[in-house]
N, C-alpha and C positions, 0 to 999 in steps of 0.2 A: 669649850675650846680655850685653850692657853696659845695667850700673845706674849712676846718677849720686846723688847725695847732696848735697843743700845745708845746713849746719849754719849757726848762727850763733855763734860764741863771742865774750863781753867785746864785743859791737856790731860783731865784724867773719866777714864772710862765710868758711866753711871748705868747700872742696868737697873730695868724696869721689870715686873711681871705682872702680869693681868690675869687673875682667874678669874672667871664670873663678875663680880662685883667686888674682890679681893684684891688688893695690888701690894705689892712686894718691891720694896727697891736693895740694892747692893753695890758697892763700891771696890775697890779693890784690897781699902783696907779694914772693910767689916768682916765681922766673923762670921758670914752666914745672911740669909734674907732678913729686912727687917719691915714691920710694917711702918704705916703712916704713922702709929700709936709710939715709934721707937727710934723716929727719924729727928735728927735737927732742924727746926724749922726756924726763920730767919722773920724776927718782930716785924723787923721793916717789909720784908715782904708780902707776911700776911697782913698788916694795918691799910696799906696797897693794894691789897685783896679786898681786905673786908674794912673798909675805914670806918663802919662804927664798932668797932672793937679797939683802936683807938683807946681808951680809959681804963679797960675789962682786964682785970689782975688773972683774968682764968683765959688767954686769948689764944693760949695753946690751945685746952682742950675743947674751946667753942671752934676755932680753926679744921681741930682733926674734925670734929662732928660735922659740919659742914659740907666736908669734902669726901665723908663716907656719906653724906645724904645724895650729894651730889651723882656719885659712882653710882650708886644705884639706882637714883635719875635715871641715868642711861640705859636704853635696855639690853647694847650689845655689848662686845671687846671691843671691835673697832669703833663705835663710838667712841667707850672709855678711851682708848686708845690715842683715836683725833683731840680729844679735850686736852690728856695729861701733853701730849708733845706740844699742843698750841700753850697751854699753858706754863710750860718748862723752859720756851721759847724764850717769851718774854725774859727770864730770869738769866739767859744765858744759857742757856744748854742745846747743844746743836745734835740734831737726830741725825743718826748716823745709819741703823741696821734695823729691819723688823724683822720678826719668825715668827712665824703660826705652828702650832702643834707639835714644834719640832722639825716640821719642813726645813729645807734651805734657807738658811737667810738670805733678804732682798734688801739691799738697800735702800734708803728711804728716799722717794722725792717728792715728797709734797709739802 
């Protein structure tokens, strides 16, 4: 099953994709999906996340690794799903729309 995610951050639309254990994000002004591996990720954020990484010259790619261990953690989509929103919260990003399979989109309220 494929879940879709529409976020809004600072007034601009963030879409999310969930395959399996794969997630995909997209912006208005990227070229195309990109995964966690080709995203900007934000020091402060993750040190916030993970504060003993704190020191760790490599905190990007112990960050991605993490968060693909994580995803797979989970066993479902909506799982992943409930983690990435709860998790995007925090950061500022407000859930706006979900879609399953392609279905209609539903707005989100949880």
């Amino acid at each position: 099953m494929t879940l879709g995610i529409l976020f809004e951050y600072v007034g601009e639309p963030v879409e999310v994709r969930i395959q399996e254990s794969n997630i995909y994000f997209r912006t208005p002004n990227s070229m195309g999906w990109a995964t966690i591996d080709n995203i900007q990720l934000d020091h402060a954020g993750a040190i916030r996340e993970f504060p003993d990484l704190a020191g760790n010259k490599d905190w990007k790619r112990e960050t991605i690794k993490r968060f693909k261990a994580k995803m797979k953690e989970l066993k479902t989509e909506k799982a992943r799903a409930d983690y990435i929103i709860e998790d995007l919260k925090k950061y500022g990003y407000v859930p706006r729309y979900l879609q399953r399979q392609g279905f209609r989109v539903q707005k989100i309220t949880w």
